[in-house]
N, C-alpha and C positions, 0 to 999 in steps of 0.2 A: 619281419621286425625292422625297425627303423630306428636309430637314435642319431641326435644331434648334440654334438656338444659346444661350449658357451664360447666363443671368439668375437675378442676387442677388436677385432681388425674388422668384422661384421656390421658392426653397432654403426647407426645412423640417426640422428638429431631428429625427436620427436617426444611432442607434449613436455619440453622442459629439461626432458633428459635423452638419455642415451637407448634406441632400441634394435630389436634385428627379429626377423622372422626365423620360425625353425619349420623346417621342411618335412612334417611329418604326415604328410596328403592333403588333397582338397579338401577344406572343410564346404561341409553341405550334407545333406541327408544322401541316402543311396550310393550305391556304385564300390567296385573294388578298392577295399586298402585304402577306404573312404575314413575319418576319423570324427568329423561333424564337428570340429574345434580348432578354433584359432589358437595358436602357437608362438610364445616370442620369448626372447629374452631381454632384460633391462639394467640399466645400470644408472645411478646416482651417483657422483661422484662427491666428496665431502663437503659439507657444507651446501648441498646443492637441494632439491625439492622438486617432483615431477608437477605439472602445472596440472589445477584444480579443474577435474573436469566429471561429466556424468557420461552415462550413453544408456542404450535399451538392451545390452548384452549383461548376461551376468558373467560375473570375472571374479579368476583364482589368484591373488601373488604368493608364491614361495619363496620365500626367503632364504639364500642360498650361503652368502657371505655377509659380513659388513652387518653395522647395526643403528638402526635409527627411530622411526616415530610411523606409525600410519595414522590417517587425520581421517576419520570419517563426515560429510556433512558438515565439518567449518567446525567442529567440537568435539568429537569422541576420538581422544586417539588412544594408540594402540602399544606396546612395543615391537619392533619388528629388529629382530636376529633371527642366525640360519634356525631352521627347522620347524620358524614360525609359517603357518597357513590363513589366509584370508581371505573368505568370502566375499565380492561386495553386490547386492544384489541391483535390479536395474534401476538407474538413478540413483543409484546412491553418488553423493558428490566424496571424490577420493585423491587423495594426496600420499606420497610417501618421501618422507625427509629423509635425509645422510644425516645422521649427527654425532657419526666417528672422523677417525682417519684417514680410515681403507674405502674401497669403493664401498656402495651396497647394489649386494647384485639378488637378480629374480629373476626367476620362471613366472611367466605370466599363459592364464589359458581361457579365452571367453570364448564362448556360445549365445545364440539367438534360443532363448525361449518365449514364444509369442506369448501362451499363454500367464507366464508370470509377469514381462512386460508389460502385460494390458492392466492385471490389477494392480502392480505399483502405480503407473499410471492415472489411471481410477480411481486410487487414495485423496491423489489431489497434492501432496506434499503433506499430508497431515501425518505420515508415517515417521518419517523423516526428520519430523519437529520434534516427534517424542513428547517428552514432558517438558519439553527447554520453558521456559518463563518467556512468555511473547510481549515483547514492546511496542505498544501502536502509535506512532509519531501524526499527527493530521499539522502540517507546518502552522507556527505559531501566528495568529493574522496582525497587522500591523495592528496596533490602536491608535487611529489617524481616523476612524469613523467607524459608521457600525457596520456589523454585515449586511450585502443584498446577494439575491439566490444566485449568484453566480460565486461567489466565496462558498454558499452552505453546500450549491450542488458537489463540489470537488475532496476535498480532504478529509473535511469534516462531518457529514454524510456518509461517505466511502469507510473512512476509518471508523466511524460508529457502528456501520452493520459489519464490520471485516468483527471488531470483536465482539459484538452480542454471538454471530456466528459462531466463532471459537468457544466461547465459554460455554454455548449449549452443546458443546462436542468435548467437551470437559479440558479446554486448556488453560493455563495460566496465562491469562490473556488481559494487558492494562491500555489504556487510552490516555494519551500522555500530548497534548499542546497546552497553548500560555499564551500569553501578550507579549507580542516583541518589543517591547517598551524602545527602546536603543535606537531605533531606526533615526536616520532623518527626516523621514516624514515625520515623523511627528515632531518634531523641534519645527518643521511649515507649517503645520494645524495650527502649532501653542501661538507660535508669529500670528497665525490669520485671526486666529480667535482672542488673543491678548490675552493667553495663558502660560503659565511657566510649562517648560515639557515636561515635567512629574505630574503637574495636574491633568495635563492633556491626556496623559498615560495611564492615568488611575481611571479618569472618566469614560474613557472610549472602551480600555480595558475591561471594566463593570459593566458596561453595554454590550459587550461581544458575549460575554458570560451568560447576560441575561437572553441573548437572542437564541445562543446553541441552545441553554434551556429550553425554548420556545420549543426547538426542532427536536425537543427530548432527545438530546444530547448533552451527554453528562460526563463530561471526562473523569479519570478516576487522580489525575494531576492537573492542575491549572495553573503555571507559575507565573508570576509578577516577577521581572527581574528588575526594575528602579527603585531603588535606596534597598536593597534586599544586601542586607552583607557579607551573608555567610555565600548566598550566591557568588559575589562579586572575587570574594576570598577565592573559593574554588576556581573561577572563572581566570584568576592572575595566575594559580598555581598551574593549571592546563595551559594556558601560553606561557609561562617558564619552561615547561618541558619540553614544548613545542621546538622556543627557539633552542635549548638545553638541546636538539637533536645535530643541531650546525646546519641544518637544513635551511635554516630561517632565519634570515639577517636584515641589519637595514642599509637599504639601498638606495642611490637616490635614482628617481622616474619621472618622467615626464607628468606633468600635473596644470590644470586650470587655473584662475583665478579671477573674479568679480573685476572689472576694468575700471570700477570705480574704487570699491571700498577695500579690493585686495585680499576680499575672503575667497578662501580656499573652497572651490566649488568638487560634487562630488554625486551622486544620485541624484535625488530632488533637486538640487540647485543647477543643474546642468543638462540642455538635450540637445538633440541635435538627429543626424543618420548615423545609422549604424554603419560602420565602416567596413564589416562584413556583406550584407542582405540589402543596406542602403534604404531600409524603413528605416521609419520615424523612432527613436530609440532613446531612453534618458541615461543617466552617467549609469556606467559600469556594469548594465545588463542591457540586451536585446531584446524584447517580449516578443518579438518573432519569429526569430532564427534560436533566441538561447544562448547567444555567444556573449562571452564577456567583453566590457571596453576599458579602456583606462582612462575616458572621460575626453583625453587630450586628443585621439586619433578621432571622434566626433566629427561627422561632416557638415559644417555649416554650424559650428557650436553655438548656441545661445543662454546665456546668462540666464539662472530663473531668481534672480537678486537685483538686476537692473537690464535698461534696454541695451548695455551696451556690449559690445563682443569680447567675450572674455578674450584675457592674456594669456598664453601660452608659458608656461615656464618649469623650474623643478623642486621634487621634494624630495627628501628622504626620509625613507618609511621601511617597514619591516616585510623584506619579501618572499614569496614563497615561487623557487623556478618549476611548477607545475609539471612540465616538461620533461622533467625528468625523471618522473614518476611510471611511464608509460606501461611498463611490462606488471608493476605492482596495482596497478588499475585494471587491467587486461584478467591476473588472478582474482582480483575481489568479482568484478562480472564476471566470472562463471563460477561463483558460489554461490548466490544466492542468486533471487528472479531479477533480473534487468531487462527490460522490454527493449525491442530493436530501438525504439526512438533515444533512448538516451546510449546506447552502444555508437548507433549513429552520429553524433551529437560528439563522443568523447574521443572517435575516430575523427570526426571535422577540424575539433579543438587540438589535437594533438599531433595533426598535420603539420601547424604553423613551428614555425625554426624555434622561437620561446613564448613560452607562457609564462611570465610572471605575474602573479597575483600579489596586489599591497593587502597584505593585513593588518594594517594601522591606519587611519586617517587624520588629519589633524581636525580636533575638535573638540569642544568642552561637554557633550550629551555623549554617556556610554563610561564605561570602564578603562580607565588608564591601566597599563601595565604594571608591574610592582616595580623594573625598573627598568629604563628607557636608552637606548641610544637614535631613538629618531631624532626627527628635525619637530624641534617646538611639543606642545602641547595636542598628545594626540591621545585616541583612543583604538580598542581594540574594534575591529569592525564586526558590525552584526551580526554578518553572515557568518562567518568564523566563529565568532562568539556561540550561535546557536548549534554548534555540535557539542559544545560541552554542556550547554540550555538542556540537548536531550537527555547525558548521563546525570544530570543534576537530578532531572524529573523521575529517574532508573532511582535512584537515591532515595528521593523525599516518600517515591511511594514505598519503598523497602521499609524506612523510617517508620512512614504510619501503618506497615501489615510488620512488621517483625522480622523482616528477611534481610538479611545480612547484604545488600546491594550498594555498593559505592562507585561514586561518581571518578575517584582514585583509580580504583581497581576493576574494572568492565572484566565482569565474568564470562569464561570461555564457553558458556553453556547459554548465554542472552541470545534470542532471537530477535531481534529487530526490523521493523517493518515501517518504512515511508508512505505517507500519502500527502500528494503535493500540485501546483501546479506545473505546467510544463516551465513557466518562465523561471521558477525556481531548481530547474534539472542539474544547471551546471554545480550550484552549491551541495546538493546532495550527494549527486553520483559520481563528483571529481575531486570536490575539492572537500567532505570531510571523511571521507576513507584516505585519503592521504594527512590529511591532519591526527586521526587516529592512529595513524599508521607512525607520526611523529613523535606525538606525546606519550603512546602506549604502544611501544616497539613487540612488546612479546603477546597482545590481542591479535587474534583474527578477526577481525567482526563481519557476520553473517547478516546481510541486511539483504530483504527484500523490496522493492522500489516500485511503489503505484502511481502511476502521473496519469492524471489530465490533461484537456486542453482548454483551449477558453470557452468559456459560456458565453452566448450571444442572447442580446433581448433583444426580440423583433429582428431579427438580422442586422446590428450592431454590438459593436462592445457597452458595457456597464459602464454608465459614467455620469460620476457625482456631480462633476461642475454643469454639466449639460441634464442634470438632474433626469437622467436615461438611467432608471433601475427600480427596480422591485426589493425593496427591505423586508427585510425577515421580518421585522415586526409588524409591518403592512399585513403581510399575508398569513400568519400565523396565529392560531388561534387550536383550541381541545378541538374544535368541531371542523378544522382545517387541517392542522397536523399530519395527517396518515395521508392524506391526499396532495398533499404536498412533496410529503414525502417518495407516495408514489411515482409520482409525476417526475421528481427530479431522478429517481433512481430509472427511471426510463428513459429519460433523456438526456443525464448527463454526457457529459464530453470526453465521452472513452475513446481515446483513438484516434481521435478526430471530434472538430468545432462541433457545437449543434446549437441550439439556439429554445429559447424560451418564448412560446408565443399565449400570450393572452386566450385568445379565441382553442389553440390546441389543448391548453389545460383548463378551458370551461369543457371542451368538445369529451375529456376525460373522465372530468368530475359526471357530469352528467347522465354520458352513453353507457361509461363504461362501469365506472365503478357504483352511482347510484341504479341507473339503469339495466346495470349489466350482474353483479355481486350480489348487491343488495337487492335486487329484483329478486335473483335466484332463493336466496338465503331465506327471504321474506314468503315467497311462494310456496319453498320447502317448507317450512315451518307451520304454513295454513293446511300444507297435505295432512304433516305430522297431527298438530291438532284436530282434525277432521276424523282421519282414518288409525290413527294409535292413541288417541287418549293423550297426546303430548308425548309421548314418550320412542326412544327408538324402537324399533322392532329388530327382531333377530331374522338374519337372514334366513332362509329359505330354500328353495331348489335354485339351482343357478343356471342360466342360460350359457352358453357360448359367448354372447357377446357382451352377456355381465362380468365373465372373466377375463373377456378383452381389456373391460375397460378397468377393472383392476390394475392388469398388466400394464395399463397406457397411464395409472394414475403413479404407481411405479415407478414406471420411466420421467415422467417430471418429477418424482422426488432426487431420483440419479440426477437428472440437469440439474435442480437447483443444488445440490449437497456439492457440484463439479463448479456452479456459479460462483458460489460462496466460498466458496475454499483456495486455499493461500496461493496457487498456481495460476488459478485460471478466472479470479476474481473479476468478476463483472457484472453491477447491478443493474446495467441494461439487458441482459441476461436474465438476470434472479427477477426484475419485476414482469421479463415476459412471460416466465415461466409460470409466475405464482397467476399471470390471466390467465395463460391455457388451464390450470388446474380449472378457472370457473367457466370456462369456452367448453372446455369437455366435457364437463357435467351437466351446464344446460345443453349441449347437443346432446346426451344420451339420456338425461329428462324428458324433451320431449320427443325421442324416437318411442322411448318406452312408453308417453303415453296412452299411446293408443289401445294397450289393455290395462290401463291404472284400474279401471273400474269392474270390469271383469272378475266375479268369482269364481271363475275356473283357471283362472293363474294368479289366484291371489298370494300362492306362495311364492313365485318369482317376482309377484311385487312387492311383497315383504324385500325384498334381495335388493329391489331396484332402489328404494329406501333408506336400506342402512348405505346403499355402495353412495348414495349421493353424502348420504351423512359423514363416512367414510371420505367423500371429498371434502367437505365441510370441515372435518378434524385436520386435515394435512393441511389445510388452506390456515387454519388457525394457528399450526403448528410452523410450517415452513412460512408463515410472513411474519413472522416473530422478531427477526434481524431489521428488515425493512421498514417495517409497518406497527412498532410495539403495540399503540393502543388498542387498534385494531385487532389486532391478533390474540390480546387480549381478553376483549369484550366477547370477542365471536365463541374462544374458547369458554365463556362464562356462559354463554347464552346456551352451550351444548351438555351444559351440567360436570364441564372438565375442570382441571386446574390451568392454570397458566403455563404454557411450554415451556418449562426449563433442559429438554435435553430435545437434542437434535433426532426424530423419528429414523428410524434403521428400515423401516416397511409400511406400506400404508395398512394400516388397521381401523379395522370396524368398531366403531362407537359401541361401550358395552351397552347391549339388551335391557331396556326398562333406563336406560338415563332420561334424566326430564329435558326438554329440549323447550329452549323459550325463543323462537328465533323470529317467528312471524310479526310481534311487534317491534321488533329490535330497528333502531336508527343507528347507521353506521358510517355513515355520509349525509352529509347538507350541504343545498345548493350555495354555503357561504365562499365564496371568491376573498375573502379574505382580504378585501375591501375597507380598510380602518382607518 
């Protein structure tokens, strides 16, 4: 026998609190007076909270003394007093508050079990989510012009098949961007064009609208925020809390100004190097390093209001010391998915001695505060502004389904999920978790974070004035649509740049998907017609390597079901997976047939039939997220309904379905040329 009892003089500083090992054998399998479990004891001191974290062990707290909160997953908490026990299985993300007097103390006791490991794992995060109500943010795009495929490949794309996915796996899943109206680009459009900025805003904004259409993209929110009141109201009342925290004041900062006319320069109006990375860089964001500037530390500053070199001087404005946030940044990334590149990113930023961020700039375009102590005439900034943009959008759609959701009150149960580009990282992932953090002190918000990188055309960036880009409306069209869409979900810029090439996505349409899909699909269906009457056949005796390729068709359903889901999301992934479904099926087409014809195996060609048809249904099934029309059509052609739930297994087409597939057009050589 062995027993350990609990000593303060033991304890030593980890994950946020206080811990110590207890010495009650090697854990591990095998061997004497072996016990196969880790051992410790923990302490919280009041007012204190261990830091959020997961692992692939499952773990016991006993609660011994002292009484406080267990947080499971960023929203299920618990009570935790002595006598209390808690499970948390693997990956579960887990927290334990002090919210007495006394310490709170615990026995803690985890184990490796591989096999449960793998299938939490496996789930993908969907376990985890539960029934939370999911919010799909794709960031709002300026209306300063319309979109081209290097905007549709990233947010808006990614965020459309993240929740068709979800909802056919039965979650409460919304799709929530708008028009950034606000920006200062667009106050440059209205100047270029000799339009007021609400007209610029309205017009461009109706053209972004009509383009994701195009890409059968339908947000289930699309907010206008220019002359929008009840918006704006809201919008004042969240930067009163903001500053209401004492966090946020105004200060005065180093700032630019026009050497002519004295206007206050600021993003659009200002560029210069970035004083970080030392590219080419405009006011107040880096496109590519990410780092924030304050316009003034600008290397080589140039005026975009006249030829002459701005003035250096100051304003006061309302500031946020970013800096000081750090350990509260550090908890929200390991709650929910943050990918190394902005962890990266928020470690770089938070090197430097301070970060102050102005949340106000001087200017007549945007939303004034309700009351002011800055310098002048200013308004609340965009960026900032659009974290309260997203809880408006939680709102408006609560509003039009009946659910009780407000932009005031951010439910502890909200799942929230970003998709952005990389240049927009720093506003996401640093600076409105600490803005939420300001306004609504008792949320946790669980947000999940999907970034791109840039889209390149021809091995360049997108560029309107050098009239270098592909417009959605260029290329979109019913008969273009899905191929389009394939194409960008293959090559978008996960992870790293990729690039859009003309010739690569004729080389697709073509080989792949007319020559390659629809060859098969078209072929199958001449067999069908020929040899069953139109109709499926019911399997037969089965070979070995029929049940192979079951097994193998299987296994691409696991890849994509791991593609597509909230952990490991990648639609360069899900679209290469949805080829292999047609790569595998014509390669065991025609291995099989060289006895198609054969009446003395005509029962395992019955088999070989349905199992192709069988790939037919999951191809129709799982491109459902990616590819709607398509996946639509194809399941029509096989005498099914349209996929509304996510396939659990590949299953055989029922026996005697009428199958129309041999004439079916699924692709045309349109290039999308208009």
């Amino acid at each position: 026998m062995k027993i350990s009892a609990y000593d303060p003089a033991a304890l030593r500083a980890a994950l946020g609190i206080d811990m110590s090992a207890l010495d009650l054998g090697s854990p591990g399998p095998g061997g004497s007076g072996d016990v196969g479990v880790h051992t410790g004891w923990g302490r919280v001191v009041p007012g204190a909270s261990s830091m959020a974290h997961q692992h692939d062990e499952n773990e016991v707290f006993v609660i011994v003394s002292g009484r406080g909160e267990i947080v499971v997953n960023g929203q299920v908490r618990h009570p935790a007093a002595p006598g209390v026990v808690a499970l948390f299985e693997p990956f579960d993300t887990h927290v334990l508050e002090n919210h007495g007097s006394d310490d709170l103390v615990f026995a803690t006791f985890y184990w490796r079990d591989a096999r449960r490991a793998s299938t939490a794992a496996a789930d993908g995060g969907g376990g985890r989510l539960g029934h939370r109500p999911r919010f799909v943010f794709s960031t709002p795009p300026t209306p300063n012009g319309d979109l081209h495929l290097g905007h549709l490949s990233g947010p808006y794309l990614g965020a459309d098949a993240y929740v068709r996915f979800q909802r056919m796996n039965g979650a409460d899943a919304w799709h929530i961007t708008g028009s950034d109206d606000h920006q200062s680009y667009v106050t440059e459009a209205a100047r270029r064009e000799g339009r007021t900025s609400a007209e610029t805003a309205a017009h461009y904004g109706a053209e972004i609208a009509a383009t994701l259409a195009l890409m059968d993209i339908h947000p289930d929110q699309y907010t206008t925020t220019a002359g929008n009141a009840e918006y704006a109201e809201g919008l004042r009342a969240f930067f009163d809390r903001v500053v209401a925290s004492g966090r946020v004041e105004p200060r005065p900062g180093p700032a630019l100004f026009d050497a002519g006319s004295g206007e206050y320069l600021y993003e659009v109006d200002v560029h210069g190097s970035c004083p970080s990375c030392a590219a080419p860089a405009g006011g107040n964001i880096c496109e590519e390093c990410g780092e924030p500037n304050n316009c003034a530390e600008l290397g080589g500053a140039r005026s975009g209001r006249s030829d002459l070199v701005p003035e250096q001087g100051s304003v006061t404005r309302y500031s946020l010391p970013l800096h000081e946030f750090g350990t509260d940044l550090a908890d929200h990334h390991r709650l929910g998915r943050v990918p190394a590149r902005l962890r990266e990113l928020t470690d770089r930023l938070l090197g430097r001695d301070r970060l102050d961020i102005a949340l106000t700039h001087p200017s007549s375009w945007g939303v004034a505060p309700a009351s002011s102590d800055a310098e002048g005439e200013q308004v609340i900034w965009v960026w900032p502004e659009m974290s309260y943009g997203f809880l408006y959008g939680i709102e408006a759609i609560g509003r039009a389904n009946g659910r009780d959701w407000r932009a005031g009150a951010p439910g502890a149960d909200w799942k929230i999920v970003h998709f952005f580009g990389y240049d927009n990282s720093f506003y996401h992932s640093m600076l409105y978790p600490v803005l939420y953090k300001l306004a609504h002190p008792g949320w946790t918000p669980d947000v999940d974070y999907h970034v791109n990188e840039f889209y390149l055309l021809e091995g360049e960036k997108f560029s309107t004035s050098r009239r270098h880009a592909v417009w959605g409306k260029e290329i979109l069209g019913p008969d273009s649509v899905d191929a389009v869409r394939f194409f960008l979900s293959r090559t978008r810029p996960e992870g790293r740049r990729t690039d859009f090439r003309h010739a690569a996505y004729g080389a697709v349409l073509d080989e792949e998907l007319i020559g390659g899909w629809q060859a098969w699909l078209q072929d199958l269906g001449g067999r069908i017609e020929k040899d069953h009457a139109g109709r499926a056949p019911d399997a037969g005796i089965w070979t070995r390597e029929q049940t192979a390729f079951l097994a193998r068709l299987n296994g691409r359903l696991a890849a994509l079901t791991a593609a597509l889901g909230p952990d490991a999301f990648s639609l360069n992934q899900a679209a290469d997976e949805l080829s292999g479904i047609v790569a595998d099926a014509i390669r065991f087409s025609r291995v099989e047939a060289r006895t198609a014809q054969s009446e003395k195996w005509s029962d395992e060609n019955r088999t070989t039939i349905a199992l192709e048809l069988c790939a037919a249904r999951l191809l129709a099934m799982c491109a459902t997220p990616v590819m709607p029309r398509f996946a639509e059509r194809l399941a029509t052609a096989l005498g099914m309904p349209p996929a509304s739930e996510w396939p659990a297994t590949s299953t055989l087409l029922p026996a005697g379905s009428v199958v129309d597939l041999s004439g079916q057009v699924f692709f045309t050589a349109d290039r999308g040329e208009r």
